[in-house]
C-alpha positions, 0 to 999 in steps of 0.5 A: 655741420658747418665748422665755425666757432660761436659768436661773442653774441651768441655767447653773451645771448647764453649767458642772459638767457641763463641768467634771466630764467635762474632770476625768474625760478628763484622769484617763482621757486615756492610757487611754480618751476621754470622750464627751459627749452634746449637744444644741444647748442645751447647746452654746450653754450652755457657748460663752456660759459658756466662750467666750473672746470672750464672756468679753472683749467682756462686759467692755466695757459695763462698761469703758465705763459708768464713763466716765459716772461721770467726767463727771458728776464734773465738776459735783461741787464742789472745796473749796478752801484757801490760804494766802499769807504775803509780807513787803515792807520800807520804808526810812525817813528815818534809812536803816532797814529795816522789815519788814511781814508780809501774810497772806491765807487763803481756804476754801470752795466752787467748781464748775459746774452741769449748765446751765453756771452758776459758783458760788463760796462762800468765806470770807477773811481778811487782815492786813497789818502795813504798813497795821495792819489785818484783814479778815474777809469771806465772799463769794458769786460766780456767773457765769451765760452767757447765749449760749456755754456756756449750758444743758444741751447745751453743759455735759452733753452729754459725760454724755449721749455717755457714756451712748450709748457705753454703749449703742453697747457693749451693742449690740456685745456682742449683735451678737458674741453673736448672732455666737458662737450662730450660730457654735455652732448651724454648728458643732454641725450640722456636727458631727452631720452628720459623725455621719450621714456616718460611718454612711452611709459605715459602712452602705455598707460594711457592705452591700459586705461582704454583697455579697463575701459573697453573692458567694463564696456563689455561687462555693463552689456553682459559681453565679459563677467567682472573677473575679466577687468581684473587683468586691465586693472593689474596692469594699469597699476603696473605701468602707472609705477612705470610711469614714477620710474620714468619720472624719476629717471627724468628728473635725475637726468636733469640734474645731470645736465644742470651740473655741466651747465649751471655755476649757480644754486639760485633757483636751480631746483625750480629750473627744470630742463627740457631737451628740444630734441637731436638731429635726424639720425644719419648713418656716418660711414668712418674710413679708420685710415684717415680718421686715424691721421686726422686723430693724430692731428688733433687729438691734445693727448698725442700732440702734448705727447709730441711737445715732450718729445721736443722738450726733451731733445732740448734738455739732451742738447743742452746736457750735451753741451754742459758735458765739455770742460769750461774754456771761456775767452776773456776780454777787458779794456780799461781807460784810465784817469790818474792823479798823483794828488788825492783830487778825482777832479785832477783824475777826471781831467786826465782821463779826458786828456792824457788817459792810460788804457789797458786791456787784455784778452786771455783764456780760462780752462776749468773741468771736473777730473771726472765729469761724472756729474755731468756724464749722469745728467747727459744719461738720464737725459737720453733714458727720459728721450727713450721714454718720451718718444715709447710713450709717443708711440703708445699714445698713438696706438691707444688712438688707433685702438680707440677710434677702432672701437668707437668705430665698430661701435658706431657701426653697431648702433646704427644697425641695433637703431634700423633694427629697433625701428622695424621692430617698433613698426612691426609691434605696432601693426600686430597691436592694430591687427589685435585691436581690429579682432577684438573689435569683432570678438575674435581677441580678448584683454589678454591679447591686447595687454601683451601687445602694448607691453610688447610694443611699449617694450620695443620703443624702448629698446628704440630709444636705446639704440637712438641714446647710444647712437648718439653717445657712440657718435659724440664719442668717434668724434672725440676720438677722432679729435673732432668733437670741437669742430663738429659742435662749432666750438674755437679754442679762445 
C-alpha cells in the first residue's frame, strides 16, 4: 500500500455519501432499508469523520497548546499606574490646626524576562505642601539573580513543560486513532466474515433441500422407501436454524460497525451495512529486529513515555537551581526634578535642565537555614526521573513482547489460512467423489449428508482463519506503530 494521507476531497465525498444514504433510510425507514456498500477505506473514512472519540480526544492538542500561550504570558510587561493622595495636620503655638496635602503618582513599565531579570521604567511625581516642595523624577530598576531564579531553566521552564504537554497530547490522540482504525478494520472483517458465514450456511441449505429432493425422486420411482427422506428433511430443518444463527450474527456485526462509523441515529436501523470485501491474503514475513526499532519510532506509548522523561530532567534542572541561597544583583538609576516650591511645573523644568541623578548597584543575600524545602523538592525530583525513565524501559519491553506475540500469531494464521483451504478443497472433491457414486447407486443420503455438513464445516473454520488473519495482521501493525500509514491515514 501506498503510504499517503486521505484527501479534503475524499473526506467531504465520505461525509455526503454518509449522509445522503442516512437521508435516504430515514425517508424509506417504514418501507424498505438502504444498503451501503463498503470497502475498508471508506469505513475508516467515515469512523474518523463521524467517531464520537475522535471527534473529542481531537480537541486536546488544541485544549492543551493554549496553556503555552499562558505561560509565556508571563514575560509580557504590565504597565502600571497610581495615584496616592494623604493629608496630615500640624498644631501650632496658638492651638491651631494646619492641613498639609501630599500627593504621589507613578506610571511606567515592570515585568520579567525569560533569564529571570526584573526591570522596572517609571516616572514619578510628588508634592508635599508640609514641606513646600516637588519632584519630578524618572527611575530605571533591574534586579538580576545571580544563584536562585537565574537563567532560562528556572524562569521558562513552565513554557517549555507546556509545549511537552502539548506534544504528550498529539501523541494521545494518535495512540487513540490508531486504536479507532484498529477498532474499525476488526469490525469490518467480522462484518464480511458474518456475509460468507450466512452464504455457507445459505449454500449448505440449498444443498439439503437437492438432497430431500433427489430423495423423493427416488421414492416416487420405488428406488427408497419414505423413511429414506426422513434424514434430508431432519437436516434441512437444521441448517435453516444455521441459517437464522448466521443472520443474526450478521446483523449484530453491523451494528458493530455502524457504532464506529455513524454519529447519527436517523436512519440508522433502515441502514444496513455490506462488506465489499478485503484485499487478497498475502503472506507478510515480520523481521522482529527491525520492526521493533520501527515500533520504537512510532508507537505514541513509548515516545510519550520519552517526552516524560524529557519533562522530567526539565523540573531536576530547575529544582536544582531553586536549591542555591537567593543572591540578586540590584541596580537603580534615578533622574531627578526638584522645586523648593510646591510647583510640579518648576520640577519639571528643572528636571529638564539642571537634574540630580542617582543610582546605585548593590547585592542582596537571602537563604533558608536549612533548605530543607528545597532539598525535599530537588529529592522527589530525582525519585520521579527514576520512575519515568524504568517506566521508558518498561514500555519498550511491552513492545518488544507484543509485537513478538503478534508476530507469532501472524505466522499461525497464515498456516491455519493454507491449512483451511486444502482442506475446503479437499472436503469438496470427496462431496463430488460421494455424489458421482450416488449418481449410480453406489452411496446413499447418509453419505452425501455428512459430506456437506463436512464441507460446510470446513469453509467455516476457512473463514475463521481468513478473520484472524486479517485481525492478526491489523494487529502487527498496531504493534508496530504502523497501522496509520499502512491505511493512509495523516495525523491533521
Amino acid at each position: 500500500m501506498k503510504n499517503s494521507s486521505f484527501t479534503r476531497q475524499k473526506l467531504w465525498l465520505a461525509i455526503v455519501l454518509w449522509v445522503t444514504l442516512a437521508a435516504s433510510a430515514q425517508a424509506n425507514e417504514h418501507q424498505s432499508a438502504t444498503l451501503l456498500e463498503l470497502d475498508v477505506h471508506q469505513a475508516i473514512l467515515l469512523g474518523i469523520a463521524k467517531n464520537y472519540g475522535v471527534k473529542i480526544n481531537r480537541l486536546n492538542p488544541q485544549f492543551t497548546a493554549l496553556n503555552i500561550a499562558i505561560e509565556q504570558g508571563n514575560f509580557e510587561p504590565n504597565v502600571f499606574a497610581s495615584y496616592q493622595q494623604s493629608q496630615s495636620e500640624r498644631l501650632n503655638s496658638l492651638t491651631q490646626n494646619n492641613r498639609y496635602a501630599s500627593t504621589t503618582s507613578s506610571v511606567g513599565l515592570q515585568g520579567i524576562a525569560p533569564w529571570g531579570t526584573r526591570y522596572k521604567l517609571a516616572i514619578e511625581a510628588n508634592k508635599n505642601e508640609f514641606s513646600n516642595s516637588a519632584n519630578f523624577s524618572s527611575v530605571i530598576e533591574v534586579t538580576q539573580p545571580l544563584l536562585k531564579n537565574f537563567g532560562l531553566e528556572s524562569n521558562y521552564s513552565n513554557v517549555v513543560l507546556a509545549q511537552k504537554r502539548t506534544e504528550i497530547e498529539r501523541m494521545r490522540f494518535s495512540q487513540q486513532l490508531m486504536l479507532v482504525v484498529q477498532q474499525i478494520v476488526n469490525a469490518y472483517t467480522s462484518l464480511y466474515a458474518a456475509q460468507l458465514n450466512l452464504k455457507v450456511a445459505q449454500a449448505n441449505r440449498t444443498l439439503a433441500e437437492k438432497t430431500l429432493e433427489a430423495e423423493q425422486k427416488r421414492v416416487i420411482i420405488g428406488k427408497s422407501s419414505d423413511s429414506a427422506t426422513l434424514r434430508p428433511a431432519v437436516s434441512l430443518a437444521n441448517r435453516e436454524d444455521t441459517v437464522l444463527i448466521a443472520q443474526q450474527e450478521l446483523r449484530f456485526r453491523q451494528n458493530t460497525l455502524k457504532s464506529l462509523i455513524a454519529d447519527s441515529s436517523a436512519g440508522l436501523l433502515s441502514l444496513e451495512l455490506h462488506a465489499v470485501g478485503l484485499p487478497e491474503a498475502e503472506q507478510f514475513n515480520p523481521n522482529i529486529t527491525q520492526d521493533f526499532q520501527q515500533a520504537l519510532n512510532n508507537r505514541p506509548e513509548y515516545l510519550e513515555a520519552k517526552l516524560s522523561v524529557s519533562q522530567q530532567k526539565i523540573r531536576v534542572k530547575r529544582d536544582q537551581q531553586q536549591h542555591n541561597p537567593n543572591l540578586d544583583l540590584v541596580i537603580r538609576y534615578q533622574k531627578n526634578g526638584l522645586a523648593d516650591e510646591n510647583n510640579l511645573s518648576s520640577a519639571l523644568d528643572n528636571y529638564q535642565n539642571s537634574a540630580l541623578n542617582s543610582g546605585y548597584i548593590g547585592i542582596n543575600f537571602s537563604m533558608p537555614l536549612s533548605m530543607q524545602s528545597s532539598k525535599s523538592r530537588l529529592s522527589q525530583s530525582n525519585i520521579a526521573l527514576q520512575q519515568d525513565e524504568l517506566k521508558l524501559e518498561q514500555t519498550a519491553q511491552n513492545i518488544l513482547l507484543a509485537l513478538d506475540t503478534a508476530a507469532y500469531a501472524l505466522a499461525g494464521n497464515w498456516r491455519r489460512l493454507q491449512a483451511a483451504n486444502q482442506a475446503v478443497a479437499l472436503t469438496q472433491a470427496s462431496l463430488d467423489a460421494e455424489e458421482k457414486k450416488m449418481a449410480v447407486g453406489r452411496s446413499n443420503s447418509f453419505y452425501i449428508l455428512d459430506m456437506q455438513s463436512r464441507l460446510a464445516n470446513a469453509q467455516r473454520r476457512k473463514v475463521d482463519a481468513l478473520t484472524s488473519y486479517y485481525i492478526s495482521l491489523v494487529n502487527y501493525h498496531k504493534q508496530k506503530g504502523t497501522i496509520l500509514s499502512h491505511y493512509q491515514v495523516a495525523v491533521n
